[in-house]
MARPALO-870546 format. One line per 5 residues: number of its first residue (from 1); for each residue x, y, z of N, C-alpha, C. Coordinates in pm, whole numbers, plus 50000, padded with zeros to 5 digits. Layout:
% MARPALO-870546
NUM) X:Y:Z:X:Y:Z:X:Y:Z; ...
This chain:
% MARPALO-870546
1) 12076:12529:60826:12037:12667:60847:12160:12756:60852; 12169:12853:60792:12226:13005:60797:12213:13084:60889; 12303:13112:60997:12295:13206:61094:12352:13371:61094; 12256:13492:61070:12332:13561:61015:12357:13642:61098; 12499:13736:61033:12577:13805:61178:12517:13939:61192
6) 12463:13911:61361:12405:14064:61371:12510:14194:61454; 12503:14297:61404:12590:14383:61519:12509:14400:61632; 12571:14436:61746:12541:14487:61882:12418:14603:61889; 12343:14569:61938:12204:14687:61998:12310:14829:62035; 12331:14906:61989:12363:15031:62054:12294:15127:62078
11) 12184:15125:62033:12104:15208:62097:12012:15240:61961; 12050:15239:61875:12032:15294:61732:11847:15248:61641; 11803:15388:61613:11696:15354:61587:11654:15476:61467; 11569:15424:61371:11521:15497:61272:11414:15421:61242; 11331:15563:61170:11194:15461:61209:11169:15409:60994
16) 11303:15420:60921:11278:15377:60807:11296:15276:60831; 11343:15202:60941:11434:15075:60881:11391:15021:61057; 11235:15008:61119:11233:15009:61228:11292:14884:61321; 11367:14753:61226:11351:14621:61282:11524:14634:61303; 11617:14758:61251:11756:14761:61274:11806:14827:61466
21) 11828:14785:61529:11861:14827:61659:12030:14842:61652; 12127:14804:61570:12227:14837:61536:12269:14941:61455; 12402:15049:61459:12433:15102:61344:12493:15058:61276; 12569:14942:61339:12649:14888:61257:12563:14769:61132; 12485:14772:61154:12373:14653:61055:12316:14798:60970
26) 12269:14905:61005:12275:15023:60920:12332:15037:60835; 12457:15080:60891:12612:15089:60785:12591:15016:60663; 12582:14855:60718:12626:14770:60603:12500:14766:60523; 12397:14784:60542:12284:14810:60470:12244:14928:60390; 12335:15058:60408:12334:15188:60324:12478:15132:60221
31) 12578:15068:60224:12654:15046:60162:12594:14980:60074; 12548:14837:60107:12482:14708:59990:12360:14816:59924; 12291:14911:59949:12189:14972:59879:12284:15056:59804; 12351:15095:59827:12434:15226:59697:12543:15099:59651; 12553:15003:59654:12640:14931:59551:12561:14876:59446
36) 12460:14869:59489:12293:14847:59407:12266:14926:59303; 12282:15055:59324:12247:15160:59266:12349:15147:59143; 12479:15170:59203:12562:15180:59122:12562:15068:59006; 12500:14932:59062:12516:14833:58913:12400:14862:58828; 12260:14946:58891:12171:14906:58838:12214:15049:58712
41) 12302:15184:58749:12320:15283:58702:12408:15238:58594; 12506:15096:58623:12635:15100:58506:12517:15012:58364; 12452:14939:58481:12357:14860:58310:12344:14966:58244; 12263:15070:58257:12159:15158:58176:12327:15248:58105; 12407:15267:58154:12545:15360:58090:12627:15298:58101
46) 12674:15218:58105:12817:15107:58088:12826:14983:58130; 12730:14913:58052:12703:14780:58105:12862:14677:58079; 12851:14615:58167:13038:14489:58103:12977:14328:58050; 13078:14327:57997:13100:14205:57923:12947:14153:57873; 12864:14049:57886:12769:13990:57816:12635:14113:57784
51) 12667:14166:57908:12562:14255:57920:12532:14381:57835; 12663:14399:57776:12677:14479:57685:12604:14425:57512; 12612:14293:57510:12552:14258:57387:12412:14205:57396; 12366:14218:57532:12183:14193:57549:12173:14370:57550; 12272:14434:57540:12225:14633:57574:12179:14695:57388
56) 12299:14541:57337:12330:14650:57177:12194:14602:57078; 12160:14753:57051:11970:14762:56989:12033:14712:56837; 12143:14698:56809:12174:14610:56672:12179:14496:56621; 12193:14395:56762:12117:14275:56766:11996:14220:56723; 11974:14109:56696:11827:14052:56734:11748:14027:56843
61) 11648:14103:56856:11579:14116:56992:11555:13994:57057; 11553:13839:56965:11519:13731:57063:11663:13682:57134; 11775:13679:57011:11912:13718:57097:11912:13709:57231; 11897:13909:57183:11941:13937:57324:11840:13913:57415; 11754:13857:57403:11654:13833:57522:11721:13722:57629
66) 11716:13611:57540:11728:13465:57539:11899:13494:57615; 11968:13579:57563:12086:13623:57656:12051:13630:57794; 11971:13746:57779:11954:13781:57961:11900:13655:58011; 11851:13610:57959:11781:13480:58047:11876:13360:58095; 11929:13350:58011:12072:13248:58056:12158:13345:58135
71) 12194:13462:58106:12277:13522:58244:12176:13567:58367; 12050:13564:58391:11991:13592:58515:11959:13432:58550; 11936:13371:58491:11934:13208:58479:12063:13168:58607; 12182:13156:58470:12275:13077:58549:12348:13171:58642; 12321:13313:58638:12412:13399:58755:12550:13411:58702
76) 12602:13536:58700:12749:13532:58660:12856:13506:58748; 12956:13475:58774:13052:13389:58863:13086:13555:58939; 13173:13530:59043:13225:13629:59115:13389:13641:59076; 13412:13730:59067:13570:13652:59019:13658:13751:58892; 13751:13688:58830:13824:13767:58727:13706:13740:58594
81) 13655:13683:58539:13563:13594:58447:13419:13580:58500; 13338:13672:58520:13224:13695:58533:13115:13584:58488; 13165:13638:58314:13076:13562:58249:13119:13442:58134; 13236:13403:58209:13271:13309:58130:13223:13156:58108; 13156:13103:58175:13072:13013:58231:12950:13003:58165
86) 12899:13105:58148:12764:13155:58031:12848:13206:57897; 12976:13191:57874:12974:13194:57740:12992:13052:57703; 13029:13028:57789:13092:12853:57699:12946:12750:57688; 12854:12819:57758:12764:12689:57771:12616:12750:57638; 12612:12884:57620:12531:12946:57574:12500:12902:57410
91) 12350:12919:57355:12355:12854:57261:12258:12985:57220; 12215:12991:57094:12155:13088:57041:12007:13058:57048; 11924:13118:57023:11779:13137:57036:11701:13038:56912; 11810:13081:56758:11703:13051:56681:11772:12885:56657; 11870:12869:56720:11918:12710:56700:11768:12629:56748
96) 11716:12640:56841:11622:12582:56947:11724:12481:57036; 11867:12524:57056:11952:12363:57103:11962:12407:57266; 11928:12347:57330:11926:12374:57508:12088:12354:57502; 12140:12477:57647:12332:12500:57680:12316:12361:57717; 12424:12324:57717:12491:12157:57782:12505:12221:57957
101) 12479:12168:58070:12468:12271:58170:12529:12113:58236; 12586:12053:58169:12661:11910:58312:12779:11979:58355; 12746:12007:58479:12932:12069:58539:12961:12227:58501; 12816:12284:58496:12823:12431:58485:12864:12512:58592; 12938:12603:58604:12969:12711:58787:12896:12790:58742
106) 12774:12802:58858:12705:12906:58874:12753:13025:58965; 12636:13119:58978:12701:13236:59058:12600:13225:59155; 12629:13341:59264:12529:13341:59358:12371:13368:59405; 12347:13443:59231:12149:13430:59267:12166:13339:59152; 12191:13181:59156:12142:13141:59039:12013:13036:59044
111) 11971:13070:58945:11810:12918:58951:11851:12838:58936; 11980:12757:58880:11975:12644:58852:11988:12536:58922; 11925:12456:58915:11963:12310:59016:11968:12169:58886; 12114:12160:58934:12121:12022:58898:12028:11914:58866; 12012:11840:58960:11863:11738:58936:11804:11811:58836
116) 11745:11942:58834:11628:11969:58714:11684:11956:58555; 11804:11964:58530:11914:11988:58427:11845:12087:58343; 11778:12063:58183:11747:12154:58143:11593:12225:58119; 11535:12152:58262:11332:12200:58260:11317:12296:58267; 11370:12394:58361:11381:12518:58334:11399:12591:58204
121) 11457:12615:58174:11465:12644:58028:11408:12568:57921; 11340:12456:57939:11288:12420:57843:11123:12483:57871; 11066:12468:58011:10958:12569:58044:10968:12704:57990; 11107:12759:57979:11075:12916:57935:11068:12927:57810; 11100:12832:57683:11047:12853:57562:10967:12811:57521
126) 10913:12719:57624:10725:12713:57583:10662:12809:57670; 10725:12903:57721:10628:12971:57818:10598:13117:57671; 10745:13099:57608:10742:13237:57450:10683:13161:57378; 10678:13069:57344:10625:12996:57269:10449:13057:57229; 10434:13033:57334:10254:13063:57341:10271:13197:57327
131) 10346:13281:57309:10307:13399:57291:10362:13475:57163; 10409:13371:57099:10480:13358:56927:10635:13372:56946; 10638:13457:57022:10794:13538:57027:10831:13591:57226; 10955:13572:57206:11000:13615:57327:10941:13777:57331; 10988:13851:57281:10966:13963:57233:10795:14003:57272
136) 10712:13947:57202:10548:13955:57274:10526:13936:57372; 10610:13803:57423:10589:13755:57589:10632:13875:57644; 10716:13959:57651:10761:14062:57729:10701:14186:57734; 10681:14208:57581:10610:14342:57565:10444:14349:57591; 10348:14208:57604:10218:14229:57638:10163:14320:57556
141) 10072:14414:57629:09997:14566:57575:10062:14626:57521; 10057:14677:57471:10136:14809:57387:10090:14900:57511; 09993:14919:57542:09934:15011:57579:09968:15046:57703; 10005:14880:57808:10071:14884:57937:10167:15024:57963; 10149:15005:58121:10244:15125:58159:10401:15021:58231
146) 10493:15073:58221:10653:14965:58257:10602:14941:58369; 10509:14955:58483:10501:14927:58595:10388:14808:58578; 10319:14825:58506:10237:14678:58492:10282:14593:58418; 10377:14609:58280:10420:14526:58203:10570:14453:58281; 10615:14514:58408:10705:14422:58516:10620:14360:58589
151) 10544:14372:58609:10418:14331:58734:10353:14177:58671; 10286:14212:58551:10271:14091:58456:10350:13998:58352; 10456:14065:58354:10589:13938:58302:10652:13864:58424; 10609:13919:58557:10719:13844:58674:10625:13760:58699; 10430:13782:58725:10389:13706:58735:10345:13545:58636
156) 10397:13560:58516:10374:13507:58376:10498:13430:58383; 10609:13454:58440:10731:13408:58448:10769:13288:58581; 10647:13281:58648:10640:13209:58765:10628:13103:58667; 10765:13051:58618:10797:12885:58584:10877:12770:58693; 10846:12681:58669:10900:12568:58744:11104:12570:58759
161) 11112:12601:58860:11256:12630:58886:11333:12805:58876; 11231:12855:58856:11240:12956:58814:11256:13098:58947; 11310:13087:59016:11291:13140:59172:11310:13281:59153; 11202:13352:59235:11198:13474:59284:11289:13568:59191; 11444:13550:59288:11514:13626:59257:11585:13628:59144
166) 11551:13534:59047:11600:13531:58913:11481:13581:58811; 11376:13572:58811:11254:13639:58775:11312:13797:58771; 11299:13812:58897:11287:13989:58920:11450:14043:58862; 11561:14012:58874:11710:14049:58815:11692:14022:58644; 11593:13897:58628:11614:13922:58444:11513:14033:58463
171) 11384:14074:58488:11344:14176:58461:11398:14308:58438; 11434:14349:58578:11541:14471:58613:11645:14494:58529; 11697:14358:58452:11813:14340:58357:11738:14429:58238; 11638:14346:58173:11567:14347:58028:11602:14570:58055; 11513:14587:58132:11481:14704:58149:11578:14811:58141
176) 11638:14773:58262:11777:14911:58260:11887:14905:58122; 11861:14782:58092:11942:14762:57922:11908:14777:57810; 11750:14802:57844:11680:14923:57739:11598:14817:57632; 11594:14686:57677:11536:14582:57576:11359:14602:57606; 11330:14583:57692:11180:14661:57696:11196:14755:57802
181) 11023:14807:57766:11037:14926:57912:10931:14896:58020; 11022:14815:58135:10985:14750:58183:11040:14855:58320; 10949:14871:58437:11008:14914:58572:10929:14879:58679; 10986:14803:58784:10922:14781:58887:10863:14847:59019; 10747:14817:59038:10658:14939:59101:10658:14865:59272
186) 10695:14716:59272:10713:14674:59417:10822:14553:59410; 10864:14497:59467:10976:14388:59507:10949:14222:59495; 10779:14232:59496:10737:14076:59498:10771:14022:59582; 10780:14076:59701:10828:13994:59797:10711:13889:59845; 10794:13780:59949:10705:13645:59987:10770:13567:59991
191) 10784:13440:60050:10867:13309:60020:10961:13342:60116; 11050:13223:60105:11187:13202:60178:11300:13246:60114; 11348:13356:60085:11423:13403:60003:11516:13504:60058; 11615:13530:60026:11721:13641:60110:11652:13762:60106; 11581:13818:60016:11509:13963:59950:11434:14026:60065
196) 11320:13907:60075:11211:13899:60172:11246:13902:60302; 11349:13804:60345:11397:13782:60491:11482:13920:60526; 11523:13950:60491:11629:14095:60457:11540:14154:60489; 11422:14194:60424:11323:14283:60442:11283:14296:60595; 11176:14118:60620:11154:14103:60732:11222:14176:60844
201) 11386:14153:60853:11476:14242:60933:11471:14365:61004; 11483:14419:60864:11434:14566:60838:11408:14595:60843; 11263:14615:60796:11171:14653:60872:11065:14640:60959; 11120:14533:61013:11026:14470:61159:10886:14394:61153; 10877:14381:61040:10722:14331:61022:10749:14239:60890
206) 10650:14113:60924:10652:14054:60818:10549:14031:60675; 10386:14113:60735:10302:14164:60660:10361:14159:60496; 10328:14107:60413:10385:14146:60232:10348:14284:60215; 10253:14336:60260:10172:14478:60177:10256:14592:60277; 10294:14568:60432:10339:14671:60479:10506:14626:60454
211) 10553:14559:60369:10688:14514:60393:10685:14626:60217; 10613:14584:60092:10632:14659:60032:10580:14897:60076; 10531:14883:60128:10490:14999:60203:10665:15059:60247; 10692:15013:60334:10824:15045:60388:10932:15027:60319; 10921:14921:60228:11001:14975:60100:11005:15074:60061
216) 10893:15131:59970:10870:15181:59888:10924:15318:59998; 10910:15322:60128:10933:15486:60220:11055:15504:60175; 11158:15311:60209:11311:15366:60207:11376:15409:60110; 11323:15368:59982:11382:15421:59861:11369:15540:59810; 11253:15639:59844:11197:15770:59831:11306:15819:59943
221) 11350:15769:60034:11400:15865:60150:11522:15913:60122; 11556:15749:60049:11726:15742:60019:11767:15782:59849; 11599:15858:59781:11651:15907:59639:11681:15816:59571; 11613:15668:59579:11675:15525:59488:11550:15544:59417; 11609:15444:59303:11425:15395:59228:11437:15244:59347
226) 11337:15169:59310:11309:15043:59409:11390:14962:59355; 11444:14939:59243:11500:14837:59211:11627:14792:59278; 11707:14914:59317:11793:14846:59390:11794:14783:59499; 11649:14763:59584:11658:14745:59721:11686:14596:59669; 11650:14513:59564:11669:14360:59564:11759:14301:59580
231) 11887:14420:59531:12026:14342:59538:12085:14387:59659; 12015:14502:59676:12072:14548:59804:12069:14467:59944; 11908:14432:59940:11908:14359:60083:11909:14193:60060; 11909:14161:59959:12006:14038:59923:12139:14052:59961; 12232:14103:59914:12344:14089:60017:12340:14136:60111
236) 12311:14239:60200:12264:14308:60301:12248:14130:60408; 12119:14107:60390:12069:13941:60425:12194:13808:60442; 12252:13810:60361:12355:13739:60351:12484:13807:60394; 12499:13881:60434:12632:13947:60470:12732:13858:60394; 12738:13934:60258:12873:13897:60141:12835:13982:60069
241) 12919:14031:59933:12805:14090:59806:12810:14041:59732; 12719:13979:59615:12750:13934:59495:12738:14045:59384; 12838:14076:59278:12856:14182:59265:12754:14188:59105; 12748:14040:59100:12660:14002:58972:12692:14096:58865; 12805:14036:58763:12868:14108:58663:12969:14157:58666
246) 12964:14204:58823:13068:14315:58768:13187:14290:58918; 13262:14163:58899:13299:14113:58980:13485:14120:58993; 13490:14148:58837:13632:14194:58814:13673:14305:58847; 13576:14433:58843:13604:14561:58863:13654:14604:59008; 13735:14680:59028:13765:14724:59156:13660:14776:59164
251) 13679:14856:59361:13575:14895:59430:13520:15015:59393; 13415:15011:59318:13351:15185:59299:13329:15278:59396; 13328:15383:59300:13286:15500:59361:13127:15522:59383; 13067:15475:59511:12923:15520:59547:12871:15581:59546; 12827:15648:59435:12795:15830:59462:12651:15848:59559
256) 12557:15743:59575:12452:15739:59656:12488:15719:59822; 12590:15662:59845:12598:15629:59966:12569:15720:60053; 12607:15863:60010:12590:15966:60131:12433:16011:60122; 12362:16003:60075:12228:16065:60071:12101:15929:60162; 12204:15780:60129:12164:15690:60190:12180:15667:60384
261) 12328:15708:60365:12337:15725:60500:12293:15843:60598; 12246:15969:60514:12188:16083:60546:12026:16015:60597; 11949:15949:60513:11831:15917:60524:11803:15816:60625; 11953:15748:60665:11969:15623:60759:12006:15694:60913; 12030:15853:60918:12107:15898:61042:12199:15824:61088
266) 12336:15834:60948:12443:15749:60994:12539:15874:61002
């Protein structure tokens, strides 16, 4: 078990975030939400390294699909070399040849587990499979609105090894990188997972329907779309950040932080 570090009761109370009795657990929770922001803002306008060639519409769409899936898959490293780890192991779409993954470094939201070696991924191209093309599997309806066509690819995507938080980051990925138009309307929360437990925290209740409810308040309060709360209270939960991608870059400039900590009465 993981014991995580709480700050001191000072008195501190807001009723967005009713399960925080610290400011100092505040603090670090308006920070991890605007560092959120900021990655989910550089995908959609300056995505780095791999991410930039699942962004470029000059590609082949199963490509770059089959890209994001091996980088929300194996997680990009933290470090000078992000994504160097997913280049060396990565294989192309229309080869059909599964990455060699013996003695792969993963990053910190990654699905992969050893013992399974390559089921995972071999589940996700029979999961496109049945639907002719990666490309169909994602796009569904034409007719769908991005909030149901995320809603029904995360649930369609519930494959064997396939956890939570790698589901919902390739989604969020596909989307803000402009490969479908895909946007998430709640968090999926449930399970034993940093996302959820983070949540739990937070907002004091463990209910799924009032945990997305109080989501959905804090991100309207704090001027986010929802997507960032995943990475947010994932590290938030874990007190570390994984910067996922963008691990080489020095420390950004937050331009959300103050409207976050405004909404937090920090």
């Amino acid at each position: 078990m993981r014991r995580v570090a709480r700050g001191a009761d000072d008195g501190y109370r807001n009723s967005l975030v009713i399960g925080l009795k610290s400011s100092e657990d505040a603090g670090r929770l308006a920070e991890e939400l605007a560092f959120a922001e900021y990655r989910c803002r550089r995908l959609e306008q300056d995505p780095p390294g791999l991410y930039a060639e699942v962004a470029n519409a000059a590609g082949d769409v199963e490509e770059r699909t089959w890209l994001a899936f091996l980088i929300a898959y194996l997680c990009p490293l933290e470090g000078e070399s992000p994504f160097g780890e997913i280049e060396r192991v990565r294989t192309t779409w229309a080869s059909g040849e599964m990455p060699d993954l013996d003695d792969v470094q993963t990053g910190p939201r990654t699905a992969h587990d050893p013992t399974r070696g390559t089921r995972t991924l071999a589940a996700y191209r029979m999961w496109a499979s049945r639907a002719g093309t990666q490309a169909a599997a994602f796009t569904g309806d034409d007719a769908w609105t991005p909030e149901r066509r995320f809603a029904r690819a995360y649930e369609r995507l519930a494959l064997p090894g396939l956890h939570r938080g790698a589901r919902f980051d390739l989604l969020v990925t596909l989307g803000r990188l402009g490969v479908y138009d895909l946007q998430a309307a709640s968090l999926a929360l449930g399970g034993e997972n940093d996302v959820t437990v983070g949540a739990k925290r937070a907002f004091g209740i463990g209910d799924p329907l009032l945990l997305e409810r109080r989501a959905g308040d804090l991100a309207q309060a704090c001027g986010l779309p929802l997507e960032p709360l995943d990475l947010g209270l994932h590290n938030w939960q874990r007190g570390g950040r994984a910067t996922v991608g963008f691990g080489a870059e020095p420390d950004p400039e937050l331009d959300s932080l103050g409207s976050i900590q405004a909404a937090l009465h920090l």
